[in-house]
C-alpha positions as CSV (number, residue, x, y, z in Angstrom):
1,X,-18.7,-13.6,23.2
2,X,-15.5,-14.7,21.5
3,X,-12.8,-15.4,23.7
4,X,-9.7,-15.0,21.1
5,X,-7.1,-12.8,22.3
6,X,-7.0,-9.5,19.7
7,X,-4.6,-6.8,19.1
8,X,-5.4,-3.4,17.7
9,X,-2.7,-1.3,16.1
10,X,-4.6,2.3,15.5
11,X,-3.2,5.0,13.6
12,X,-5.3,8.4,15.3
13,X,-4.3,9.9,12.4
14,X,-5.6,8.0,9.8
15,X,-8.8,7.9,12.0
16,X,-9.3,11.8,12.3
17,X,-11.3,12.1,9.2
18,X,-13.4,8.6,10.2
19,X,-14.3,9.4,14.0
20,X,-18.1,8.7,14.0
21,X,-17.0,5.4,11.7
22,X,-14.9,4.0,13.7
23,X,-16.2,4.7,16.8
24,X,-19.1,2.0,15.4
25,X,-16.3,-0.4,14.8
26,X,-14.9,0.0,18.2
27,X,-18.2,-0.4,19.6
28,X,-19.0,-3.8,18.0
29,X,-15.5,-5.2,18.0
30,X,-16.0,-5.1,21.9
31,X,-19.2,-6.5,22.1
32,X,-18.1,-9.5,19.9
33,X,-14.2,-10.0,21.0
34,X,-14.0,-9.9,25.1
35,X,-10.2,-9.7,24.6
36,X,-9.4,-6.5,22.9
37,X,-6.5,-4.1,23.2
38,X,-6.1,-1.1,21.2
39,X,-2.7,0.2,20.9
40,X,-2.6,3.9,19.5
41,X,0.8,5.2,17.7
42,X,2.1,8.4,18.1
43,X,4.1,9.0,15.4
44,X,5.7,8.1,12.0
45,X,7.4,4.5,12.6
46,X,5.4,3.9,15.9
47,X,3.5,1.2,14.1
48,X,7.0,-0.9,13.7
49,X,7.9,-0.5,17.1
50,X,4.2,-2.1,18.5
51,X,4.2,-4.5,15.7
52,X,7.9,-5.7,17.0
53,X,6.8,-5.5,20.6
54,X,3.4,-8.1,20.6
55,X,3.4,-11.6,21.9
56,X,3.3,-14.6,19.8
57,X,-0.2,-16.1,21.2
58,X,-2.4,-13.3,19.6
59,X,-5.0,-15.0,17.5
60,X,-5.9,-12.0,15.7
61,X,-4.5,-8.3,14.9
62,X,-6.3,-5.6,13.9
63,X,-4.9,-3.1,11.7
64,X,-6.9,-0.1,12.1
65,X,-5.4,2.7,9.7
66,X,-4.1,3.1,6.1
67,X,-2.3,1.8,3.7
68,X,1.0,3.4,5.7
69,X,0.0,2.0,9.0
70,X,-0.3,-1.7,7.4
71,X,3.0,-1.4,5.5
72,X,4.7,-0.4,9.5
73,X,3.1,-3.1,11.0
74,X,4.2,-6.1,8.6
75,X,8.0,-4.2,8.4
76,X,8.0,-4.9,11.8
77,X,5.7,-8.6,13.0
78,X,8.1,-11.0,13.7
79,X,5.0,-13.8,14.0
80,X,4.6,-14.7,10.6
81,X,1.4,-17.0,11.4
82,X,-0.7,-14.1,13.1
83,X,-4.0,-13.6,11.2
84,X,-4.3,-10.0,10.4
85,X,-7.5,-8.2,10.2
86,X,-7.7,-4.9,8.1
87,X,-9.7,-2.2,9.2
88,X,-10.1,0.7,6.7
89,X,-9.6,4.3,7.7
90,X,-6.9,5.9,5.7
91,X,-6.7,8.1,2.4
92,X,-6.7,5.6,-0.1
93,X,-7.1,2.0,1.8
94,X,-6.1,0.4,-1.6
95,X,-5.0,-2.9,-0.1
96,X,-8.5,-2.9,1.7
97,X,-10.1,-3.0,-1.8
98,X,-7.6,-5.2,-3.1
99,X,-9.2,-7.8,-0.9
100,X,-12.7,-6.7,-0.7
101,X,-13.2,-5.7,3.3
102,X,-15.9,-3.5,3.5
103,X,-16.4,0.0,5.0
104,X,-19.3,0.0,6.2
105,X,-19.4,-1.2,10.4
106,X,-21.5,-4.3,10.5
107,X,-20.2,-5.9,7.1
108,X,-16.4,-5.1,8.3
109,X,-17.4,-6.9,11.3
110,X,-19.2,-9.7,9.6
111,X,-15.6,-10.6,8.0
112,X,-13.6,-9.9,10.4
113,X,-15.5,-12.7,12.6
114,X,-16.4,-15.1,9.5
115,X,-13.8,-14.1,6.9
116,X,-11.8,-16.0,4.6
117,X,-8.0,-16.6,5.9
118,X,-5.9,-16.3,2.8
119,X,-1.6,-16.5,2.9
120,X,-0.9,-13.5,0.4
121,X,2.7,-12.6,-1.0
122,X,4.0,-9.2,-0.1
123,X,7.1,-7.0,-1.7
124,X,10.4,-6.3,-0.6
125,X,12.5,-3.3,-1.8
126,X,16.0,-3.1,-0.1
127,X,14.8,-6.2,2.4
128,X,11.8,-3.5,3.4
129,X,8.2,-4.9,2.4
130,X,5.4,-3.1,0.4
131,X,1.9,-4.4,0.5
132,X,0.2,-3.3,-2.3
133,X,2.6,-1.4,-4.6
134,X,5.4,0.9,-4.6
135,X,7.0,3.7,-7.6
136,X,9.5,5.7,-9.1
137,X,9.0,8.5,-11.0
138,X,5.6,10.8,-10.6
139,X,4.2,9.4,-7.8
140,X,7.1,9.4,-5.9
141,X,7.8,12.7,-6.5
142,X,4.0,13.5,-5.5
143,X,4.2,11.5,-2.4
144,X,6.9,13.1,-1.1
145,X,6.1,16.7,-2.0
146,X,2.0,16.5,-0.6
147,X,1.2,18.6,2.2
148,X,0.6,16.3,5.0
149,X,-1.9,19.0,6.7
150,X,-3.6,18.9,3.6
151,X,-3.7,16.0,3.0
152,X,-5.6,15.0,6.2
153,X,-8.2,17.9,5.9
154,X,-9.4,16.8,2.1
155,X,-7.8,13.2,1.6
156,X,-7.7,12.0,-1.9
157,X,-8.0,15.8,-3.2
158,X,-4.6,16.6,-1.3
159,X,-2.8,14.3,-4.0
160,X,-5.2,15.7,-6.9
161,X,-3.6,19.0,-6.3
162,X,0.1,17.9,-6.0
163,X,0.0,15.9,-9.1
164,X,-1.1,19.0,-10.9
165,X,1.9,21.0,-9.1
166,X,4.3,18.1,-10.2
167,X,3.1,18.1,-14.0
168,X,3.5,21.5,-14.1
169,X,7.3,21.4,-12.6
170,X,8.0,18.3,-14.4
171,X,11.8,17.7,-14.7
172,X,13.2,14.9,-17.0
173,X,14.3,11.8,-15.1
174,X,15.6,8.8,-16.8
175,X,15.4,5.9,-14.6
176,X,17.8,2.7,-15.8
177,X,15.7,-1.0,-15.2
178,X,16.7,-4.5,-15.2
179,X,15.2,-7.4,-15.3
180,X,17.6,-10.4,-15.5
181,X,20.3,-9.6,-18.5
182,X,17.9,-7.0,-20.0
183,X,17.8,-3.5,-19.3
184,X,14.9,-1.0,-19.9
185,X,14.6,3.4,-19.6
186,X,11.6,4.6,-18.0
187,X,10.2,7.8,-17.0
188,X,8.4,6.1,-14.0
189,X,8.3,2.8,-12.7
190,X,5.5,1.2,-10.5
191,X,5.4,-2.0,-9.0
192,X,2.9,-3.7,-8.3
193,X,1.9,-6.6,-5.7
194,X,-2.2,-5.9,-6.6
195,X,-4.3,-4.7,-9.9
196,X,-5.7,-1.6,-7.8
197,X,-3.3,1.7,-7.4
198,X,-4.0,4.9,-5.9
199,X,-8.0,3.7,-4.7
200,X,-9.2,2.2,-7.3
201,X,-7.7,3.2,-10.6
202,X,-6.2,0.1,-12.1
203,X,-2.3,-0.3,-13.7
204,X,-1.3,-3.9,-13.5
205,X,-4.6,-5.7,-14.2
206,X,-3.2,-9.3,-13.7
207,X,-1.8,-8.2,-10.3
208,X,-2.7,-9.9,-7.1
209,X,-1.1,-10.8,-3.7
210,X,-2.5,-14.9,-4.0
211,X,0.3,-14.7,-7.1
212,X,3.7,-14.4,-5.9
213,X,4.7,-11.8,-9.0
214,X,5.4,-8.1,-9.1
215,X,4.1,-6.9,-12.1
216,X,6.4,-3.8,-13.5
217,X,4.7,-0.9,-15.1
218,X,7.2,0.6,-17.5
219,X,6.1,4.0,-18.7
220,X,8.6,4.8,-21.5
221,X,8.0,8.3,-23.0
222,X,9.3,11.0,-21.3
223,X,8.1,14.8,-20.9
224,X,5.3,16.9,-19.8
225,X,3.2,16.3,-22.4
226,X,3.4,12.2,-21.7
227,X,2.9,12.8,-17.8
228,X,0.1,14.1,-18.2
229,X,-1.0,11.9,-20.9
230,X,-0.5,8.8,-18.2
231,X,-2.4,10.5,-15.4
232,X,-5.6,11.2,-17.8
233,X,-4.5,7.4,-18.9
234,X,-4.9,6.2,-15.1
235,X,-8.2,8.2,-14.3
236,X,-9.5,6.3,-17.5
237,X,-8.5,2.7,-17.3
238,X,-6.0,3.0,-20.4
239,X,-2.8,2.5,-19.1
240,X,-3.0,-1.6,-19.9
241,X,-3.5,-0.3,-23.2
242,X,-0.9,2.0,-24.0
243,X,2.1,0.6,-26.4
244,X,4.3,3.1,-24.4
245,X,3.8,1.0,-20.9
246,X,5.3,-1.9,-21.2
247,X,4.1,-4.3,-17.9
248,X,6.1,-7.2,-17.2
249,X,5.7,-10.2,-14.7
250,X,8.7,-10.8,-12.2
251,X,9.9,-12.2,-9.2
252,X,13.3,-9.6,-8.7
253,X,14.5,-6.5,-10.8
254,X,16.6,-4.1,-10.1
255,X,16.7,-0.1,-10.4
256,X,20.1,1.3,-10.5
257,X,20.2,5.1,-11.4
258,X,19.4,7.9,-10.8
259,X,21.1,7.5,-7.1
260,X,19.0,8.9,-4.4
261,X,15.8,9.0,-6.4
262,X,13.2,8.8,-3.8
263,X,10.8,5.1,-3.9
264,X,6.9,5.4,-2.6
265,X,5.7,2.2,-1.0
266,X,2.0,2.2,-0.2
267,X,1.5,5.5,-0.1
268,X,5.2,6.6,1.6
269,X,8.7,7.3,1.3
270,X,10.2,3.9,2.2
271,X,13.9,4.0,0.5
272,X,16.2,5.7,-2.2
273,X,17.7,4.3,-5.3
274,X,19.5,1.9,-5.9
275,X,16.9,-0.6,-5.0
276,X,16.5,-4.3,-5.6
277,X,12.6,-5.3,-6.2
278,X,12.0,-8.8,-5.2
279,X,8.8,-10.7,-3.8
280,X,9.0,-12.2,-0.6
281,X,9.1,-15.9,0.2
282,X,7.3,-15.7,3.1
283,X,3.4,-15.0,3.1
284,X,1.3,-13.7,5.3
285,X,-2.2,-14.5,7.3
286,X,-5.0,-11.9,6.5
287,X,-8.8,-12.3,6.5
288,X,-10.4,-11.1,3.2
289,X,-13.3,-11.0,1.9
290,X,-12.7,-13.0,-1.3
């Protein structure tokens, strides 16, 4: 049995809809690590608060959860050398696909014992880090307008149905870029630290956390009409194609107006405009599957 000293930061919440699954997990990760601790949050921010609180000679953490619970857990680690383990159980788990860990039990556990270590670059917006991506515009508003209840009764479905509400409500918002000394008007904005967004739809297909670049996806025309056009656009694989998305490779931007304009990051409200973009110089530790 494996003597390394492991951490696991679970999210209940994220787990409700993957009880049997993760039970599995639990069952081999104990019968393979003889040092395992599960810590379980209770709440929005929680994660932070047991990232912050966990001693520096952990060889491995385990974040057990979604897309959320990772982005609380690095926002608070102060042990930038920890390898980090990812186990899927949220809504979306879109950094999870971005580097290939599996759902199913045995495989997750086959590279969580023998995986890859990889030092991957992360986002910051406002000095707060992102993982995978983060966005202005439609998918913030959808973010913060989805029914969490729903939302953890039918998953993916729950933002299916708000997206439809926020098309259908769609108010004109003109949102004022730049990028060094030149300045750009969008409609929505979403950066991205990965090539997949929202699952497995893909925006920014050069994207990835071994490149330290955010990738900028710029949708330019505004109105009903041209939201939906970009969500078919998405659900297809167009939006690299469009002439009206203009995607461009950074390492800092800034967003200036409109004030108070809300900013998803990995799947929640993390901060408000204004908002400097900017990738981070330090990298962190994760086992992948690459």
């Amino acid at each position: 049995m494996n003597t390394k000293i492991v951490k696991m930061i679970y999210n209940p919440v994220a787990g409700q809809r993957h009880h049997r699954r993760f039970s599995k997990i639990v069952k081999l990760l104990k019968a393979n690590f003889k040092k395992l601790e599960i810590l379980e949050t209770n709440g929005k921010g929680h994660a932070i608060a047991l990232a912050q609180g966990l001693e520096k000679n952990i060889d491995l953490l385990l974040i057990a959860g979604g897309d959320g619970t990772i982005n609380e857990v690095l926002n608070g680690i102060n042990n930038k050398k920890i390898v980090i383990g990812i186990i899927p159980i949220g809504t979306a788990n879109v950094f999870a696909n971005e580097l290939g860990i599996p759902k199913n039990p045995n495989h997750l556990i086959t590279t969580l014992m023998q995986g890859k270590i990889e030092q991957l670059s992360i986002g910051n917006v406002n000095n707060k880090k992102f993982i995978q991506m983060a966005g202005l515009g439609f998918d913030a508003h959808v973010v913060r307008d989805v029914s969490k209840s729903l939302k953890n009764k039918i998953g993916k479905l729950a933002y299916v149905y708000e997206s439809v509400r926020e098309i259908i409500r769609h108010k004109k918002v003109k949102y004022e870029v730049s990028v060094g000394k030149k300045k750009y008007q969008a409609s929505s904005v979403i950066i991205a630290n990965g090539h997949y967004y929202g699952g497995r739809f893909i925006c920014a297909p050069d994207a990835s956390p071994k490149d330290p670049f955010l990738h900028i996806c710029l949708f330019q025309h505004f109105g009903r009409l041209n939201c939906l056009k970009y969500s078919i656009a998405l659900i297809l694989g167009l939006i690299p194609k469009l002439k009206s998305v203009k995607i461009i490779k950074v390492k800092n931007f800034k967003v200036s107006d409109p004030q108070g304009e809300p900013i998803q990051a990995d799947g929640d409200i993390l901060e408000s405009l204004p908002a400097i973009f900017s990738i981070s110089k330090n990298k962190f530790n994760f086992l992948t599957a690459y």
